[in-house]
C-alpha positions, 0 to 999 in steps of 0.5 A, spaced: 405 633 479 408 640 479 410 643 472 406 637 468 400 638 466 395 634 468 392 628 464 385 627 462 383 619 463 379 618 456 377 611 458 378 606 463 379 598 463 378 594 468 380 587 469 380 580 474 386 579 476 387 572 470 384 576 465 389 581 467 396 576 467 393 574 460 393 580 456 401 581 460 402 575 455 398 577 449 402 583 450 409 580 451 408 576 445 406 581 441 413 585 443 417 579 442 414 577 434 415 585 433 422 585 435 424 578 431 422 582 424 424 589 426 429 589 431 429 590 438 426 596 441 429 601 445 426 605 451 430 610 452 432 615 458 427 615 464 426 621 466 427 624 473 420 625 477 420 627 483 417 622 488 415 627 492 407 629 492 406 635 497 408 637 504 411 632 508 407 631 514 409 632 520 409 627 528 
């Protein structure tokens, strides 16, 4: 995207659709025990990206 500096992939995970639906779970459990002991977690602002990625194409 213009303006952002580009980011570099440091490593990659690769999952089957089930293993992936479990780690969500483990995830969202996790989060929910956190904010039990530590009160809940706020996400803040999200910021405007644009969602235009080049040139449009034209017919």
């Amino acid at each position: 995207m213009p303006g952002v500096p580009k980011a570099k992939v440091k490593s990659r995970i690769v999952l089957t659709p089930q293993h992936a639906k479990r780690l969500l779970k483990a995830m969202a459990e996790n989060i929910q025990r956190f904010e039990a002991s530590h009160g809940v977690i706020t996400e803040g602002e999200t910021p405007n990206i644009p969602l235009n990625f080049g040139p449009t194409g034209q017919a």
